[in-house]
C-alpha positions in Angstrom: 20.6 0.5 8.9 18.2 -2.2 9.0 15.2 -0.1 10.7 15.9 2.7 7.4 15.7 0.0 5.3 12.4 -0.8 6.2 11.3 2.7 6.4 12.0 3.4 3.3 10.2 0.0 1.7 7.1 0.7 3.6 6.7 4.0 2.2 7.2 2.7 -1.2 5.3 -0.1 -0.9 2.4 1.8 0.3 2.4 4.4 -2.2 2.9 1.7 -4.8 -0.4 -0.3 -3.9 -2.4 2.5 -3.6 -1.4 4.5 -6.6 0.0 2.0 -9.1 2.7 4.4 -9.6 5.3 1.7 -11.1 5.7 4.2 -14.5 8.5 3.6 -16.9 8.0 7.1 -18.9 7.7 10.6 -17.9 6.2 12.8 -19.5 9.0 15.2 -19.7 12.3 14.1 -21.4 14.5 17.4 -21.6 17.7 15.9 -19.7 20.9 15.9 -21.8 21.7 12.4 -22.2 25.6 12.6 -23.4 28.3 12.9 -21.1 30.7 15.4 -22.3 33.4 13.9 -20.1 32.8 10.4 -21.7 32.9 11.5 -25.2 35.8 13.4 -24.9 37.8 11.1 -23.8 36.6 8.1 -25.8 38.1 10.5 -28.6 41.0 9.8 -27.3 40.9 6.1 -27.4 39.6 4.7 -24.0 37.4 1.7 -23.5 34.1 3.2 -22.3 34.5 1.0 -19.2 37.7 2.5 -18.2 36.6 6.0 -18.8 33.5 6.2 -17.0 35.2 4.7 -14.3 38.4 6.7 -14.5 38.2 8.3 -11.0 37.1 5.2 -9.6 33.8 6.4 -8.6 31.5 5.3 -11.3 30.4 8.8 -11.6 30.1 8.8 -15.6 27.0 6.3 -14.7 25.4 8.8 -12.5 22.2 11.0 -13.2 22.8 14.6 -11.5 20.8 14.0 -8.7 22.8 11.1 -8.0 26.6 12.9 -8.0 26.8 12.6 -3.9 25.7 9.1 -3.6 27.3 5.8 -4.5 25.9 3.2 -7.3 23.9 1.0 -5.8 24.6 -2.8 -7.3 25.9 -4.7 -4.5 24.5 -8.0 -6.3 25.4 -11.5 -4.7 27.3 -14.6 -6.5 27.1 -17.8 -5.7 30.5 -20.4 -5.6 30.3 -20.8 -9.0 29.9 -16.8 -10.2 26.4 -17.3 -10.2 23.9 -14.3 -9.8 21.9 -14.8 -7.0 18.4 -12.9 -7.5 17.6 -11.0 -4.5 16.6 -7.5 -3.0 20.6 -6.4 -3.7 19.6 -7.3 -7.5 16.2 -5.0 -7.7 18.3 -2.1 -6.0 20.6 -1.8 -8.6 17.9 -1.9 -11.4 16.3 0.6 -9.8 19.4 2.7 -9.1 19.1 3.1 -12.7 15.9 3.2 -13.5 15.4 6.2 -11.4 17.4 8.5 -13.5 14.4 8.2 -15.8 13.7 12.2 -16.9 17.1 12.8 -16.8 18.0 10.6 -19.0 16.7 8.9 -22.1 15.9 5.2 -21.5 18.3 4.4 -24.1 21.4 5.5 -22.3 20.1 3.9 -19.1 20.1 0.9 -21.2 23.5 1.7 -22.6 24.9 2.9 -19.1 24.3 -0.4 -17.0 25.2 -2.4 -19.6 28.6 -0.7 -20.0 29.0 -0.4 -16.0 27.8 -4.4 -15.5 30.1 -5.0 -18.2 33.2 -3.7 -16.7 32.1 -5.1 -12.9 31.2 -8.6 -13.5 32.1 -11.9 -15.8 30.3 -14.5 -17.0 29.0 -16.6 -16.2 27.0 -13.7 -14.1 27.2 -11.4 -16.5 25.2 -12.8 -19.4 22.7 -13.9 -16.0 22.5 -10.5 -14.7 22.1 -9.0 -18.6 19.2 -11.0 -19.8 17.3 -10.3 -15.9 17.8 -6.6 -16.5 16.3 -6.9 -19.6 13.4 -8.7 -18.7 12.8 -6.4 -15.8 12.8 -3.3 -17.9 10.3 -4.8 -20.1 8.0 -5.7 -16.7 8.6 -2.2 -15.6 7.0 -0.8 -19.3 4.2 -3.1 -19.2 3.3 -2.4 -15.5 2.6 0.9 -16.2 0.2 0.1 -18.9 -2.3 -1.7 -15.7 -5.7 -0.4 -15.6 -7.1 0.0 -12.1 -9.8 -2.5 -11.8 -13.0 -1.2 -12.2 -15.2 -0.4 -8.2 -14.8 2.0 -5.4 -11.6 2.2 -4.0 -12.8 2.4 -0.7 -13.2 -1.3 -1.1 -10.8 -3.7 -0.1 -11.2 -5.9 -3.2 -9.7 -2.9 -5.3 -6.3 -3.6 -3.9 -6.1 -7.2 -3.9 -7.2 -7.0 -7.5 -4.1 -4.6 -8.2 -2.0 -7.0 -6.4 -3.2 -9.9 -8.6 -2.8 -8.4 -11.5 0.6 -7.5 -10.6 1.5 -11.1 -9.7 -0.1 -12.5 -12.4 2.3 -10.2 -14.9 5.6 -10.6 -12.6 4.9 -14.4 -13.5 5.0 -13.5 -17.3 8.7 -12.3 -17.1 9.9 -14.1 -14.0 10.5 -17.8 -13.0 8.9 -18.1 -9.1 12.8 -18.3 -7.9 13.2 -14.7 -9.2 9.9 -12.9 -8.0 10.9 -14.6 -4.3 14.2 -12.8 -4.6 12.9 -9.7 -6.8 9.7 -9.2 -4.6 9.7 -11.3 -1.9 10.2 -8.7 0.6 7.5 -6.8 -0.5 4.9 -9.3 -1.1 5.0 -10.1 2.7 4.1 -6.7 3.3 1.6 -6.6 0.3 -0.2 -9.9 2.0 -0.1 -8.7 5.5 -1.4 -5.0 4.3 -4.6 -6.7 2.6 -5.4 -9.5 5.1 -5.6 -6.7 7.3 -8.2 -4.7 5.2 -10.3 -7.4 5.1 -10.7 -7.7 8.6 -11.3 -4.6 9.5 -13.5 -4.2 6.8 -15.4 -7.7 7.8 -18.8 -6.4 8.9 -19.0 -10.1 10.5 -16.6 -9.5 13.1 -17.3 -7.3 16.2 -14.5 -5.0 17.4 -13.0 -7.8 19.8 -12.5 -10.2 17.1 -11.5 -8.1 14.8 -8.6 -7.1 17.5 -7.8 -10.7 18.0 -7.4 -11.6 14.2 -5.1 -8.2 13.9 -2.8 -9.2 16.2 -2.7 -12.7 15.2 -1.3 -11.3 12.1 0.8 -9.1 13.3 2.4 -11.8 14.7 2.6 -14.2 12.0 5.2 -11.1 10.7 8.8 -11.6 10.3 10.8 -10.2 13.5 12.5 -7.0 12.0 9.2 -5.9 10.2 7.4 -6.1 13.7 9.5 -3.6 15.4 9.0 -1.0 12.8 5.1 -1.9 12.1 4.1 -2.5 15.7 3.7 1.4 17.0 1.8 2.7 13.1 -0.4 -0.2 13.3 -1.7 -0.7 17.1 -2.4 3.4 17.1 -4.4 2.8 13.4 -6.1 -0.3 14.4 -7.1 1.3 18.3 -8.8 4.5 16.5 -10.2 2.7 13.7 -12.1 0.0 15.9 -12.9 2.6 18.8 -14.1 5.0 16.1 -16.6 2.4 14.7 -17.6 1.0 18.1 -18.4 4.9 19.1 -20.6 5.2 15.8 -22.9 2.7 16.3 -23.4 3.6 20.1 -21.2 0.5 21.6 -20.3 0.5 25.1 -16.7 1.5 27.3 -17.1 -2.4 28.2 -17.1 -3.1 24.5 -13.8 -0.8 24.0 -11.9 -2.2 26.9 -12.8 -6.0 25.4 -10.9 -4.6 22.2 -8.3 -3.0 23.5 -8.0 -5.9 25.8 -7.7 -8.3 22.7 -5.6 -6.0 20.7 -3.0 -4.5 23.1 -3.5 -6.1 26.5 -4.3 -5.7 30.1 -1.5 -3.1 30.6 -1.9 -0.9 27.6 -5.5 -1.2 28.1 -5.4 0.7 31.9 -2.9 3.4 30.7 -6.2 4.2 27.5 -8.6 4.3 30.3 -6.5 7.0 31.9 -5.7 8.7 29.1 -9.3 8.4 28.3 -10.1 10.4 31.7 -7.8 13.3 31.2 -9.3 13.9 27.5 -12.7 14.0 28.7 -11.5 16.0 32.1 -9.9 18.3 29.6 -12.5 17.9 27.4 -15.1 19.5 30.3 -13.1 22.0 31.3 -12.4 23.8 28.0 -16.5 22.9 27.5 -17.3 25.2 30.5 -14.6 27.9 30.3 -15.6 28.5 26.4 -19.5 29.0 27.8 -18.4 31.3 30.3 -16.6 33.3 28.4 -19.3 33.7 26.2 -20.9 34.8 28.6 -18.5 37.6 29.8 -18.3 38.8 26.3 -21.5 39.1 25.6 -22.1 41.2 28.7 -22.3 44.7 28.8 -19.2 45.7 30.6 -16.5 47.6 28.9 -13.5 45.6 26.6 -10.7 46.1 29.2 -13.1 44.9 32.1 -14.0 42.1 29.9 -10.4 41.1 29.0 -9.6 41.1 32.4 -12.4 39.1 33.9 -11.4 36.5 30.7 -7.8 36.3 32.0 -8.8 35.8 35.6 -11.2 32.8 34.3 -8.6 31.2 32.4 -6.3 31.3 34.9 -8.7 29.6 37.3 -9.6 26.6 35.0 -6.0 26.3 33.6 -3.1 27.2 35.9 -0.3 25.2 34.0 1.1 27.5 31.3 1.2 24.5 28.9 -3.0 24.2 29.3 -3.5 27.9 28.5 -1.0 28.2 25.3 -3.2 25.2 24.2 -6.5 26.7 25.1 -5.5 29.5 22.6 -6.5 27.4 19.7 -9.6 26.3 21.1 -10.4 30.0 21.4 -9.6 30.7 17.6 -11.4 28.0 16.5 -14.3 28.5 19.0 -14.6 31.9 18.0 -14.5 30.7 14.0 -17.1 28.5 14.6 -15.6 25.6 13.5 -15.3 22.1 15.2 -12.9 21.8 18.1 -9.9 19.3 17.9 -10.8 17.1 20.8 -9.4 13.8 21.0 -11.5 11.4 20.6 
């Protein structure tokens, strides 16, 4: 449960840095808004509460796409029927909030009221109330960010974004409410960036770039490691081999990085792997230039086809290699670049 968890925040997260996509209003708001089921029965005299809530399920409160899941407000009080702020708190906002489109804002506003208000007393209530209202009014105004101004190509973009998006959280929150609100998602925000700007330090060689990776990798809490780890070490090993092979750097200077980045072990299974791709690399190399050969010979289409099938089946006797050859064969007879791991 944990591990999903984090899946799913990362690939919000991201998205959300990257595209700023925090937007309060669609641009389409053709969803009915009423329940019929409410309003009929509030003719006959129920509390709104009570009737939403009739079945137990708090499906009156639900958008359409939300009828086969449960409402997500597990919030936390203290001792004293405090709220206290945390992830569980920004869940159930947002369980709302994303029934934006087929709803009206309006009856969002109306519906969590009317659900808190039948789930929760005070003093929590008036708590949760005045933070929900707050947060809606973040939401609206971070959609109305402008991207800062430079190439987006540049690490500086994003940390701008992130500022800017700090700097407004602070307007609506006290620091005890972003920690809970956000907290989660600043670490990843913060580790995300410092990672840019290494990789993007043209000060740093490969090897220290490796070293300052995984010394932040490791400054990361324990659950976020296990999920990051794999993603990260396969983006950081091509990015940093990538730029050593552009500028003409040395095997000695890859094995120092790897060596700094994943260790003596994980380094000598990339040296073999290394070998096959370039053992594979040859052989498809040479069978693709003599096949060119036989086809542009003058022997007859069937004679040509068979002396094809008896050179593939001398290069490449697993059945495996030859299925794979095929797309080297397409894309070799397209003209276009071969996918050769690099």
């Amino acid at each position: 449960m944990q591990k999903n968890r984090l899946w799913i925040i990362i690939g919000a997260l991201i998205i959300a840095i990257i595209g700023l996509v925090f937007w309060l209003s669609p641009k389409n708001e053709a969803a009915e808004t009423t329940q019929k089921s409410m309003v009929s029965a509030a003719d006959a005299g129920g509390s709104e509460a009570q009737l939403a809530n009739a079945d137990g399920s708090g499906a009156g409160f639900m958008s359409k796409s939300q009828q086969d899941t449960q409402i997500n407000c597990q919030m936390t009080m203290d001792s004293t029927n405090r709220l206290v702020v945390n992830e569980q708190t920004r869940n159930c906002f947002e369980y709302f909030i994303t029934q934006f489109g087929e709803k009206k804002l309006e009856q969002i506003q109306a519906d969590f009221k009317t659900y808190i208000s039948s789930t929760h007393t005070e003093p929590a209530l008036s708590q949760v109330l005045d933070l929900w209202k707050r947060y809606i009014d973040y939401r609206s105004r971070l959609g109305q960010l402008q991207p800062p101004s430079g190439s987006n190509e540049d690490p500086r973009y994003y940390r701008d974004i992130f500022n800017s998006t700090q700097n407004l959280r602070k307007e609506f929150f006290s620091d005890y409410e972003i920690e809970g609100l956000f907290g989660t998602e600043n670490t990843y925000h913060v580790y995300t960036l410092n990672r840019m700007d290494v990789i993007h330090n043209k000060n740093l060689t490969e090897a220290e770039k490796a070293k300052k990776l995984k010394a932040l990798f490791d400054e990361l809490p324990e659950d976020w490691k296990e999920n990051l780890e794999q993603i990260n070490k396969l983006e950081d090993l091509r990015k940093l081999t990538a730029d050593i092979k552009a500028r003409g750097g040395s095997a000695e200077e890859i094995r120092a990085m790897r060596m700094s980045l994943v260790g003596p072990e994980a380094t000598q299974r990339l040296e073999v792997l290394d070998t096959q791709r370039a053992d594979w690399k040859a052989d498809v190399t040479g069978y693709l230039a003599e096949r060119d050969s036989i086809i542009k010979s003058g022997m007859s289409d069937s004679a040509k086809q068979q002396a094809i099938q008896q050179l593939r089946n001398q290069h490449f006797q697993a059945k495996e290699d030859q299925l794979r050859l095929q797309t080297f064969e397409t894309l070799h007879d397209q003209g276009q670049k071969l996918p050769f791991s690099d």
